[in-house]
N, C-alpha and C positions, 0 to 999 in steps of 0.2 A: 504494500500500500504506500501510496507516496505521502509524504509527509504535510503537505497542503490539504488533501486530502484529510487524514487524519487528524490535523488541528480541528478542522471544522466540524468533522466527527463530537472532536472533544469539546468544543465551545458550545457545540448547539445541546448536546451532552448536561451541560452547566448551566447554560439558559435556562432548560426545565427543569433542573433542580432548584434552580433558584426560587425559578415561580411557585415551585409548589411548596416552598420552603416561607416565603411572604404571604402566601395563603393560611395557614394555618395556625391561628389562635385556638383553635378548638384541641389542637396538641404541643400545647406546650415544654420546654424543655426542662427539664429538673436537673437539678444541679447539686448531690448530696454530699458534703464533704465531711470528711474525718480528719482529725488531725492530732498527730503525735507533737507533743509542743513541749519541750525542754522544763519541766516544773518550774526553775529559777529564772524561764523566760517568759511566762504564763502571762504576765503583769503588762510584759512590753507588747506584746503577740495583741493583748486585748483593747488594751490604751490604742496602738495604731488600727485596731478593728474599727472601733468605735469614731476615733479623730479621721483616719484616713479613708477606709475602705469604704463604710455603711454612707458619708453624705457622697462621695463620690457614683456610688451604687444611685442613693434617693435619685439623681442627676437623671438617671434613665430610666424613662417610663416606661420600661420593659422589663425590668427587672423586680420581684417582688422577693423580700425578707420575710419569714416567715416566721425563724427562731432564731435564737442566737445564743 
């Protein structure tokens, strides 16, 4: 297969991934994490949760906090 070819294979490929990826609020994505966090570093890991992570997260209205 020539390579021109095959690009456009893959673009068009990615186009409808796309679309059906902006289609869909009815499947949203979850995001579960666990984390192993150093006891004596517990304090800093949560202070930058809080100051850094969570208002930069509010920012995008796609993204929802559930627990913490």
């Amino acid at each position: 297969m020539k390579r021109r070819t095959c690009l456009k294979t893959v673009l068009a490929a990615g186009a409808g991934a796309g679309a059906s990826l902006a289609a869909g609020p009815e499947h949203p994505i979850q995001l579960h994490v666990d984390l192993a966090v150093d006891p004596a570093k517990e304090k800093v890991m949560l202070h930058n949760f809080e100051t850094i992570f969570r208002p930069e997260a509010a920012k995008h209205q796609d993204i929802l906090m559930s627990r913490c």
